[in-house]
Biotite code that builds the C-alpha atoms (Angstrom):
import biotite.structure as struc

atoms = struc.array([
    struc.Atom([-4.623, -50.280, 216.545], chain_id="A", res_id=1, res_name="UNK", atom_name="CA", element="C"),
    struc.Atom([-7.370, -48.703, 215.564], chain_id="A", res_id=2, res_name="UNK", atom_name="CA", element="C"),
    struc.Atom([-10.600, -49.523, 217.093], chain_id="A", res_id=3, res_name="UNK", atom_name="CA", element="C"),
    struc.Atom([-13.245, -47.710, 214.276], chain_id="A", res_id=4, res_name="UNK", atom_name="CA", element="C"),
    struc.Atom([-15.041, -50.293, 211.776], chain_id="A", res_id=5, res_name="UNK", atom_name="CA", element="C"),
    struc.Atom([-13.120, -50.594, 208.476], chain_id="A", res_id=6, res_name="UNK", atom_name="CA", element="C"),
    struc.Atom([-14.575, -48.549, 205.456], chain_id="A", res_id=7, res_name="UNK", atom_name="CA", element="C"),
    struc.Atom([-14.350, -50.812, 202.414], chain_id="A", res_id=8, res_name="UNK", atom_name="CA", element="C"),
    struc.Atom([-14.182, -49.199, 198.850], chain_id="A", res_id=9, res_name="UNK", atom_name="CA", element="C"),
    struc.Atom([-16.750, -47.929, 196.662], chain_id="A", res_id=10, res_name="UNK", atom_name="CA", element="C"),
    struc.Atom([-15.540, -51.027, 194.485], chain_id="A", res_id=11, res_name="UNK", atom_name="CA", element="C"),
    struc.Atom([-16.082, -53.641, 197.463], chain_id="A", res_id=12, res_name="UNK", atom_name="CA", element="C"),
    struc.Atom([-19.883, -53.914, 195.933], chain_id="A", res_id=13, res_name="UNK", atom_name="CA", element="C"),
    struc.Atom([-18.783, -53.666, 192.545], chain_id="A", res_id=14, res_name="UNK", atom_name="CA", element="C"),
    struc.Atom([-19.630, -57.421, 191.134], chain_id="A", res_id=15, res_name="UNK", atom_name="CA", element="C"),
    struc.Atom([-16.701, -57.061, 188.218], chain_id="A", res_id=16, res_name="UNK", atom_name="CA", element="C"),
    struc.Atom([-14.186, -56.000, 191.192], chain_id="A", res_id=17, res_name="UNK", atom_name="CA", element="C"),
    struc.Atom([-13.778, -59.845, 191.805], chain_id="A", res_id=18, res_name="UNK", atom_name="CA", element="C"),
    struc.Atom([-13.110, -60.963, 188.356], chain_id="A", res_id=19, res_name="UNK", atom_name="CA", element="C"),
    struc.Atom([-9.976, -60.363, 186.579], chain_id="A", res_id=20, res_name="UNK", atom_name="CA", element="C"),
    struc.Atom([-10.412, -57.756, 183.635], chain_id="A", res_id=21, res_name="UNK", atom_name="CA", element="C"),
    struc.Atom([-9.329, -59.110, 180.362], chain_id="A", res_id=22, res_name="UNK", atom_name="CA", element="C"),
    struc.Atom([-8.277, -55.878, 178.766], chain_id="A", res_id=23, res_name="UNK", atom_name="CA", element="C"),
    struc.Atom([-4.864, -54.433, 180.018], chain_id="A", res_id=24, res_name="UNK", atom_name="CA", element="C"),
    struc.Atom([-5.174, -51.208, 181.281], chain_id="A", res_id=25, res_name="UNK", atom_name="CA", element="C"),
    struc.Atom([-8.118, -52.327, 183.038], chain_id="A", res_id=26, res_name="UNK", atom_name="CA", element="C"),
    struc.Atom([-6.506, -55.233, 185.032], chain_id="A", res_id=27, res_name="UNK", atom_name="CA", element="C"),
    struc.Atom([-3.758, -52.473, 185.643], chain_id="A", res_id=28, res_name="UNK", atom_name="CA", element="C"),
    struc.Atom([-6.159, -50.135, 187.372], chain_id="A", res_id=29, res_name="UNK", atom_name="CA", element="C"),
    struc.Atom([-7.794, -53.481, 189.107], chain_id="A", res_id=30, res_name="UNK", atom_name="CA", element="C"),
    struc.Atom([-4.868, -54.666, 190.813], chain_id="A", res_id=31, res_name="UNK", atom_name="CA", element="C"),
    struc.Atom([-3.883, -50.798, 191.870], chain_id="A", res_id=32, res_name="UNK", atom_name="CA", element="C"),
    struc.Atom([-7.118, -50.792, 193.274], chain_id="A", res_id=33, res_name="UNK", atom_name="CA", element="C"),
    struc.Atom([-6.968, -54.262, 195.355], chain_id="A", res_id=34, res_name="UNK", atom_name="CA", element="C"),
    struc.Atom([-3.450, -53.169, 196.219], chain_id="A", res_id=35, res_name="UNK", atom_name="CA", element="C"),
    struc.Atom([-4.294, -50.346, 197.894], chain_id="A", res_id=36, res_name="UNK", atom_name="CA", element="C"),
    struc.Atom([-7.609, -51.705, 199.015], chain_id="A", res_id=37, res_name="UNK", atom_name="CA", element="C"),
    struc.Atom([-5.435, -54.853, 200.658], chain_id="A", res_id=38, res_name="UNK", atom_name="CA", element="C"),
    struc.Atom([-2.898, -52.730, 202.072], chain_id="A", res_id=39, res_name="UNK", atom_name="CA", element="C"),
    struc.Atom([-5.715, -50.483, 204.013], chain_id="A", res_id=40, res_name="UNK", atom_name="CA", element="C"),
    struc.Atom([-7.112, -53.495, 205.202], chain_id="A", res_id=41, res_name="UNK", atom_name="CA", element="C"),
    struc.Atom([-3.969, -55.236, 206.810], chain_id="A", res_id=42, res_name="UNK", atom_name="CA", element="C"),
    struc.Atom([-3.157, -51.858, 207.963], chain_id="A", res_id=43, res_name="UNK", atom_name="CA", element="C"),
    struc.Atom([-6.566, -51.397, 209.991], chain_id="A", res_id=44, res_name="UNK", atom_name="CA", element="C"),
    struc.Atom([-6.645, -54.994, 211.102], chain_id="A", res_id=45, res_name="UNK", atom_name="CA", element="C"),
    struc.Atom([-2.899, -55.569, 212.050], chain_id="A", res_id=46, res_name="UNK", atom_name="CA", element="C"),
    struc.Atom([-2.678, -58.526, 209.390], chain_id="A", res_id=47, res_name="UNK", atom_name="CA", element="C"),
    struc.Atom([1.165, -59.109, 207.858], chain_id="A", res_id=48, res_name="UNK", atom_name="CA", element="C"),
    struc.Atom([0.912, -62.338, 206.302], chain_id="A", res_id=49, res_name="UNK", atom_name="CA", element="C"),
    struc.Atom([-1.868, -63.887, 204.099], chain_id="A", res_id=50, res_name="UNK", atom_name="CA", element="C"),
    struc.Atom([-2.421, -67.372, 203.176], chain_id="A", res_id=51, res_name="UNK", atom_name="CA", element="C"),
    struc.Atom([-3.919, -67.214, 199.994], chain_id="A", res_id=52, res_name="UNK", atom_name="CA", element="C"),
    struc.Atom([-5.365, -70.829, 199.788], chain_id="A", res_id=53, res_name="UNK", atom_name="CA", element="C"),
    struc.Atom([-7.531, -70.015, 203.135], chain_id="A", res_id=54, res_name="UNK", atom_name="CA", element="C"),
    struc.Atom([-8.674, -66.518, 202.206], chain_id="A", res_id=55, res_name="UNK", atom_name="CA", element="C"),
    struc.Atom([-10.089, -67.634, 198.971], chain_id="A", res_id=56, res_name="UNK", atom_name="CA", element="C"),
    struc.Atom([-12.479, -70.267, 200.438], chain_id="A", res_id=57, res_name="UNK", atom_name="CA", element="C"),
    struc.Atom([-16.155, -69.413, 200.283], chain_id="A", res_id=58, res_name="UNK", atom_name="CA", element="C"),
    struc.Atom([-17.234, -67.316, 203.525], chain_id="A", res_id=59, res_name="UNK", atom_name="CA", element="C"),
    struc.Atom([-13.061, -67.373, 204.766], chain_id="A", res_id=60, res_name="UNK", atom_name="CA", element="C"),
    struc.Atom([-12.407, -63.475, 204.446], chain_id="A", res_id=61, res_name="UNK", atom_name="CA", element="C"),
    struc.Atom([-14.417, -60.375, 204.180], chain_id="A", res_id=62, res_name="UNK", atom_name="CA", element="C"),
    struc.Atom([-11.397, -59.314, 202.306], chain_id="A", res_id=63, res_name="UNK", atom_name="CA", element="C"),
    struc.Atom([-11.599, -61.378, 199.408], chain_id="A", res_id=64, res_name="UNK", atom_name="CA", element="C"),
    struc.Atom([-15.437, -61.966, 199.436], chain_id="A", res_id=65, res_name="UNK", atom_name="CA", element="C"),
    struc.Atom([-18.070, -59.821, 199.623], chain_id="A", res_id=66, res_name="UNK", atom_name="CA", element="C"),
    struc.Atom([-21.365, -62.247, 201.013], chain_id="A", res_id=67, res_name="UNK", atom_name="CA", element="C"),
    struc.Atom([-23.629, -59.364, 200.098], chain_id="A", res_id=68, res_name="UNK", atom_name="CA", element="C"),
    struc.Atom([-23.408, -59.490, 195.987], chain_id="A", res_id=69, res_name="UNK", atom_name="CA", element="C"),
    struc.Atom([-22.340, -63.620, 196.216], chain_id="A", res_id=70, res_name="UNK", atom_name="CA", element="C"),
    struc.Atom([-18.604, -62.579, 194.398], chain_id="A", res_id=71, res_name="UNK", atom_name="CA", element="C"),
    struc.Atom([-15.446, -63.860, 195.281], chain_id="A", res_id=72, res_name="UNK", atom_name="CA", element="C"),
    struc.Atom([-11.899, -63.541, 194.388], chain_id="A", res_id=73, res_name="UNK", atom_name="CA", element="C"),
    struc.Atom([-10.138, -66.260, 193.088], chain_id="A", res_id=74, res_name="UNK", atom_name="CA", element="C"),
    struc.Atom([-7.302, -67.918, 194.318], chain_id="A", res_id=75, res_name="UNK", atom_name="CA", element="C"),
    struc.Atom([-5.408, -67.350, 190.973], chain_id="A", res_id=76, res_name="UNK", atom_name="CA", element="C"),
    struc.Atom([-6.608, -63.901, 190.440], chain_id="A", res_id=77, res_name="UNK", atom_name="CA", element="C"),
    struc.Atom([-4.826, -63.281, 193.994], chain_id="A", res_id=78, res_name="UNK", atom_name="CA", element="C"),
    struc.Atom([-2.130, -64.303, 193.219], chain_id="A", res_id=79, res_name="UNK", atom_name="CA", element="C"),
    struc.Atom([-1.492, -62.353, 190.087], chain_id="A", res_id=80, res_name="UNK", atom_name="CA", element="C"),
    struc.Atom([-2.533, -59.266, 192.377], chain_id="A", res_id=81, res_name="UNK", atom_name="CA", element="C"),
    struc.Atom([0.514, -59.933, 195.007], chain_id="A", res_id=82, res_name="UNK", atom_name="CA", element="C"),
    struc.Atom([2.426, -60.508, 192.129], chain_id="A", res_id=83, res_name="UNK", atom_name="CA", element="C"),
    struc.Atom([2.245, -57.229, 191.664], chain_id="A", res_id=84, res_name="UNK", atom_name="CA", element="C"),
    struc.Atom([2.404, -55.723, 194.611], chain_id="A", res_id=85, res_name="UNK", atom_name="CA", element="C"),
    struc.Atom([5.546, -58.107, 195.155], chain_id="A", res_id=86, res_name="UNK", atom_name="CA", element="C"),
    struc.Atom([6.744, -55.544, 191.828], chain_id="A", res_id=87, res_name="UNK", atom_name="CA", element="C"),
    struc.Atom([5.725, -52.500, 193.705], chain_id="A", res_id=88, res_name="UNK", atom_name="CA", element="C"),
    struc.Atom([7.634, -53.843, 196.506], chain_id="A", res_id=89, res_name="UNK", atom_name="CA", element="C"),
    struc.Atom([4.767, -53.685, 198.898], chain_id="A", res_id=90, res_name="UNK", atom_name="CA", element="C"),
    struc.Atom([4.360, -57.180, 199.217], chain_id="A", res_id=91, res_name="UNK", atom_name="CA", element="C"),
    struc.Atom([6.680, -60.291, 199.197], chain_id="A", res_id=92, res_name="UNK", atom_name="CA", element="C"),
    struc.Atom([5.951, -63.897, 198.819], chain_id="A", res_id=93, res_name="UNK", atom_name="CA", element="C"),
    struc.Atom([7.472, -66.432, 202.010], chain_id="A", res_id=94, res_name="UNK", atom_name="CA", element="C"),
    struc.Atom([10.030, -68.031, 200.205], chain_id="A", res_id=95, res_name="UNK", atom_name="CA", element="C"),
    struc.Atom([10.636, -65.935, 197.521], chain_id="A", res_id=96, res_name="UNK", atom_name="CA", element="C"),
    struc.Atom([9.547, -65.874, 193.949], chain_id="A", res_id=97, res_name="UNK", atom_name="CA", element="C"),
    struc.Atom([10.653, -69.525, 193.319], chain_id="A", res_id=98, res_name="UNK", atom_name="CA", element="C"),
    struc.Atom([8.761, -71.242, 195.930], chain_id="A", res_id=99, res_name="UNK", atom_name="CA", element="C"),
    struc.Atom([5.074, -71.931, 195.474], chain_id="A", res_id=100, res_name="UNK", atom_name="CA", element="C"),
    struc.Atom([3.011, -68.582, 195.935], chain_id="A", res_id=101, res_name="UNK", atom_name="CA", element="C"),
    struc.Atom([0.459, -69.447, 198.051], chain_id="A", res_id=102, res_name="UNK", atom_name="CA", element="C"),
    struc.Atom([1.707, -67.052, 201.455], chain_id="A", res_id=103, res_name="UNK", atom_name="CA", element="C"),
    struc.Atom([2.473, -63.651, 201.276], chain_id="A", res_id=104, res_name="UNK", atom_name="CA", element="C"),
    struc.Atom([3.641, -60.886, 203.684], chain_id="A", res_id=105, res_name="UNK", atom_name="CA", element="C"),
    struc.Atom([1.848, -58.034, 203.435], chain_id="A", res_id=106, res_name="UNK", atom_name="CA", element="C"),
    struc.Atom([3.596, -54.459, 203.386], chain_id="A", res_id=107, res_name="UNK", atom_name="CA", element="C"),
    struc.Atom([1.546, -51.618, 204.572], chain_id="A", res_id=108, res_name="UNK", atom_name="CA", element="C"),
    struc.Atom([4.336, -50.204, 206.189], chain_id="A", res_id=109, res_name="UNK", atom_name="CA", element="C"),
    struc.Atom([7.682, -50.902, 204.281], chain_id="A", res_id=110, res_name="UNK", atom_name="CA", element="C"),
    struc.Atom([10.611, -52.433, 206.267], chain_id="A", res_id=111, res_name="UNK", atom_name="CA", element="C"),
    struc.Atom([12.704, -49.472, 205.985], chain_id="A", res_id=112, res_name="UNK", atom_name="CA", element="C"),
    struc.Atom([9.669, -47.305, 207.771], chain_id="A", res_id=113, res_name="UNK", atom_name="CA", element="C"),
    struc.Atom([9.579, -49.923, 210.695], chain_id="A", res_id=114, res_name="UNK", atom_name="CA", element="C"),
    struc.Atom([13.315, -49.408, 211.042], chain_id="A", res_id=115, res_name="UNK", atom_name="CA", element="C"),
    struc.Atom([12.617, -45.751, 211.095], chain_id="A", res_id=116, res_name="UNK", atom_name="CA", element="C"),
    struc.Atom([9.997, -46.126, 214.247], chain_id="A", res_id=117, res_name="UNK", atom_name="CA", element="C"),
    struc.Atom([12.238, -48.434, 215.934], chain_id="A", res_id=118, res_name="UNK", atom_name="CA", element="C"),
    struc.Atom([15.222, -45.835, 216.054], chain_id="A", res_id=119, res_name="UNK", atom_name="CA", element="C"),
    struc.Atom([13.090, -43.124, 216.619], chain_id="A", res_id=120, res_name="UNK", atom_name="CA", element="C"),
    struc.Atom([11.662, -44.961, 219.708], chain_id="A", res_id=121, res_name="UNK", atom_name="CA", element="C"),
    struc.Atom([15.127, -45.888, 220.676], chain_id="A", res_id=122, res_name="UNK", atom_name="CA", element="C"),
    struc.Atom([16.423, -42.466, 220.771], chain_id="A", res_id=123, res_name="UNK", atom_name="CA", element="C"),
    struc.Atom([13.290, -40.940, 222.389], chain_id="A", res_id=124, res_name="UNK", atom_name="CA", element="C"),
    struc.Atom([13.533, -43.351, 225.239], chain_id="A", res_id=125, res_name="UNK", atom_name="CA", element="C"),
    struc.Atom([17.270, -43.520, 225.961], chain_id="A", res_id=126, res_name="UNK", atom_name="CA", element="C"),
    struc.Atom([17.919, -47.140, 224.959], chain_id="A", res_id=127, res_name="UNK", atom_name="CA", element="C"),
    struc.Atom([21.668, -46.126, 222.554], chain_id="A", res_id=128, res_name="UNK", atom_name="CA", element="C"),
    struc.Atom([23.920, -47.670, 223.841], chain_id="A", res_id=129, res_name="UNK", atom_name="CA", element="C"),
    struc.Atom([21.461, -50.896, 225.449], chain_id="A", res_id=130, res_name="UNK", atom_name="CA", element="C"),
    struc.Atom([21.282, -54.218, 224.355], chain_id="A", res_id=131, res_name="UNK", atom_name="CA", element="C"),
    struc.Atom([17.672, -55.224, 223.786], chain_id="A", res_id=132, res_name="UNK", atom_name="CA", element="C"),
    struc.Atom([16.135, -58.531, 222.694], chain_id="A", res_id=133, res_name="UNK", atom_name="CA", element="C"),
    struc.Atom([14.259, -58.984, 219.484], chain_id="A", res_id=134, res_name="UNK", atom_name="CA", element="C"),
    struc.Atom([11.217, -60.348, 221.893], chain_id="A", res_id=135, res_name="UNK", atom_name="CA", element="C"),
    struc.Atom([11.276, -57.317, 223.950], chain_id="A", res_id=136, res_name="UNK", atom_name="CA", element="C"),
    struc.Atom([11.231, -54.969, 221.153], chain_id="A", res_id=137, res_name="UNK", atom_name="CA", element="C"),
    struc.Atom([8.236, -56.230, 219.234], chain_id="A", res_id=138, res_name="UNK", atom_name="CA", element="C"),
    struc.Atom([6.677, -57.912, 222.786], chain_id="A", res_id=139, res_name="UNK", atom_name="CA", element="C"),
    struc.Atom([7.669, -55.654, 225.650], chain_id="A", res_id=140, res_name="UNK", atom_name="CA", element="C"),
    struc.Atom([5.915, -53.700, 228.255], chain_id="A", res_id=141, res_name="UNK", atom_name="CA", element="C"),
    struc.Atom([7.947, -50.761, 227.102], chain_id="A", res_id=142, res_name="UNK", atom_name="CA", element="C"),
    struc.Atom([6.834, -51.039, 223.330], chain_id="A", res_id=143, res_name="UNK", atom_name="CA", element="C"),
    struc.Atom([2.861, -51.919, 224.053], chain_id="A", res_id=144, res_name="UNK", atom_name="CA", element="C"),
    struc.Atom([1.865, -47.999, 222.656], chain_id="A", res_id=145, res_name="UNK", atom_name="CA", element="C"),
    struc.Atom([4.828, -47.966, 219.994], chain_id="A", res_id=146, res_name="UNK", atom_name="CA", element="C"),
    struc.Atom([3.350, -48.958, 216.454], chain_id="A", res_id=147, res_name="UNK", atom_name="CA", element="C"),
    struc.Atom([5.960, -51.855, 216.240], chain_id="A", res_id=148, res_name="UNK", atom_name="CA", element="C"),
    struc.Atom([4.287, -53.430, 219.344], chain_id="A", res_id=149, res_name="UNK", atom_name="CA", element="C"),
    struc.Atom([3.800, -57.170, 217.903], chain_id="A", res_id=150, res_name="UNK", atom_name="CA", element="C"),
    struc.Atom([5.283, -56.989, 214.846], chain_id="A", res_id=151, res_name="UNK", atom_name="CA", element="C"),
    struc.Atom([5.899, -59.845, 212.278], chain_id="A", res_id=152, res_name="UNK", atom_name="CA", element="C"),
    struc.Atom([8.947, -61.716, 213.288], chain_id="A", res_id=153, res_name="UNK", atom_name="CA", element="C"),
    struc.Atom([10.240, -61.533, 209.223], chain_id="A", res_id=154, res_name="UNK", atom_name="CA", element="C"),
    struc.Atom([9.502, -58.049, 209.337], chain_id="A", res_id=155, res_name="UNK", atom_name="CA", element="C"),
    struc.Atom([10.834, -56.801, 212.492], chain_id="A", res_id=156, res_name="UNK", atom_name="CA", element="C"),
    struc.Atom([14.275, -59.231, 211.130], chain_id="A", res_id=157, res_name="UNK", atom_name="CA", element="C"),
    struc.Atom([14.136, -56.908, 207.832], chain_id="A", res_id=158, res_name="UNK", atom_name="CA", element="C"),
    struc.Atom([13.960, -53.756, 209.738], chain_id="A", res_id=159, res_name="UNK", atom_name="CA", element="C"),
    struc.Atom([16.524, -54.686, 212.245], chain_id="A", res_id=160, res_name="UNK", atom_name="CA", element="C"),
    struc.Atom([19.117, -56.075, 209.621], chain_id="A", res_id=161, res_name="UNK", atom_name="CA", element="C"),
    struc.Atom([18.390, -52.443, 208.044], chain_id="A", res_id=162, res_name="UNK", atom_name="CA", element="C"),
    struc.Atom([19.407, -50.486, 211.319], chain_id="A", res_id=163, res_name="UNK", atom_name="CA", element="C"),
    struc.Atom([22.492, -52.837, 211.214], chain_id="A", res_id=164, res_name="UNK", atom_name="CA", element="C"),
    struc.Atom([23.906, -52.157, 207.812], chain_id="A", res_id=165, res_name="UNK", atom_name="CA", element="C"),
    struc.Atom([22.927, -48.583, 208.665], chain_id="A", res_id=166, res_name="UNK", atom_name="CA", element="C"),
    struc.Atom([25.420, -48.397, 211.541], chain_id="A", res_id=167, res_name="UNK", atom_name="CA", element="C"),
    struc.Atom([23.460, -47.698, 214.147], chain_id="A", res_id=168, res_name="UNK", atom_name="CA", element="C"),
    struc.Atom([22.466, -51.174, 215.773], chain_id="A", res_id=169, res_name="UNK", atom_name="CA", element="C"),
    struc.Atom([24.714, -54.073, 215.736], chain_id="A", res_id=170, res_name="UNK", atom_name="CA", element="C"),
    struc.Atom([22.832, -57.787, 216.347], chain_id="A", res_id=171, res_name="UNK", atom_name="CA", element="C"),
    struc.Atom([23.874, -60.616, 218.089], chain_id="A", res_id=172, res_name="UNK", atom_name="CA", element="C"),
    struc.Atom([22.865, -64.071, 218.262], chain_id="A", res_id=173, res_name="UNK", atom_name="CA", element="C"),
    struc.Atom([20.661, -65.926, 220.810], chain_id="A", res_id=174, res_name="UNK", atom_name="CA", element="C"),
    struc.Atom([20.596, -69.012, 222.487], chain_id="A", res_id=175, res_name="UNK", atom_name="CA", element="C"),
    struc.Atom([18.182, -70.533, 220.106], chain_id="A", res_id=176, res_name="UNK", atom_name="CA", element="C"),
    struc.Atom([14.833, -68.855, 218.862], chain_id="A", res_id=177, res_name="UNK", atom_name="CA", element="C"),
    struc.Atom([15.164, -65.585, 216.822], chain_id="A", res_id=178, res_name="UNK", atom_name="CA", element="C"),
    struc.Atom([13.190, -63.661, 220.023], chain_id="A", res_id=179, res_name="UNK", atom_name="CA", element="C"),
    struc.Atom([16.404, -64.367, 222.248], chain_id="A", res_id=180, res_name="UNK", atom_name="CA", element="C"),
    struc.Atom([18.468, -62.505, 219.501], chain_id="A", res_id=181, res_name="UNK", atom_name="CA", element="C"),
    struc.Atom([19.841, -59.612, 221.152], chain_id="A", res_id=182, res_name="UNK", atom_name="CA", element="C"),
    struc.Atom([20.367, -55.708, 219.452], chain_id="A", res_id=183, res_name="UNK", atom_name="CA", element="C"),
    struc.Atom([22.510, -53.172, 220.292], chain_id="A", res_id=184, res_name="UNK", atom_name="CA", element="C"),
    struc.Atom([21.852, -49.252, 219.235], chain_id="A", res_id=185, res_name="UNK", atom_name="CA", element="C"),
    struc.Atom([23.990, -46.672, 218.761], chain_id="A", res_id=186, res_name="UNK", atom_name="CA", element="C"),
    struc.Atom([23.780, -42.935, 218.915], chain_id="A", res_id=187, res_name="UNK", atom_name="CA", element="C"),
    struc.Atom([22.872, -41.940, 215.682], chain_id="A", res_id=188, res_name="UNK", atom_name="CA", element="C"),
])
């Protein structure tokens, strides 16, 4: 985790950044723009999910309110922003698209890439062939300088699920809570 201060954007101080552009190619290049600007932020901060009805209140999130210029985003101009990044595919609402969008998980690192660091870890440090639990891979001693170290439980499941249908880790069920869940890897 980075320990610097967080740059924000050129458009962070930009009073129409928080209002949703009426013309089309505008909004386009808005949402791009929060997208990326969203992403960054998670990324520096170690965020992975977002409630959207608590970042929008007044003086809730640095993110979505800038205190300086009095502008806000709104709670429906959010959402039509992780809409879109839920089309990019670097977001996801909790429940899918057919529940009520009000929490999103955040992906500034795609599942696939988290699977990717996992493996590689698991190679580097001789765990093939070692059954490890789902807690001590994202909470472990041996995992508190990996990137992965506290990773979002829904994530971490994507990534894992990935390695599985990839071959090279094979999952097995716990005596309860998803953390007791147990993973084998292979030699890739």
């Amino acid at each position: 985790m980075s320990t610097s201060e967080f740059r924000f954007p050129v458009n962070y101080n930009f009073p129409p950044f928080y209002t949703r552009q009426p013309t089309e190619a505008t909004w386009q290049n808005q949402v791009a723009q929060w997208s990326e600007f969203i992403q960054s932020y998670c990324r520096h901060h170690r965020i992975f999910r977002i409630d959207l009805h608590e970042a929008t209140v007044p003086g809730a999130s640095e993110l979505f309110e800038n205190s300086r210029i009095k502008r806000r985003l709104s709670f429906e101009t959010l959402q039509e922003i992780i809409d879109e990044m839920v089309q990019q595919g670097v977001a996801e609402w909790e429940g899918g698209n057919k529940g009520p969008k009000t929490h999103a998980v955040i992906y500034w690192r795609k599942p696939d890439d988290w699977a990717n660091l996992i493996l590689q870890w698991v190679t580097e440090t001789g765990n093939n062939n070692n059954i490890l639990t789902v807690h001590e891979i994202a909470h472990g001693e041996l995992v508190e300088d990996q990137p992965f170290y506290q990773l979002d439980g829904l994530i971490l499941d994507k990534a894992l699920h990935i390695l599985s249908k990839r071959g090279v880790a094979q999952l097995f069920k716990g005596s309860g809570d998803d953390e007791s869940m147990g993973v084998k890897f292979f030699a890739p």
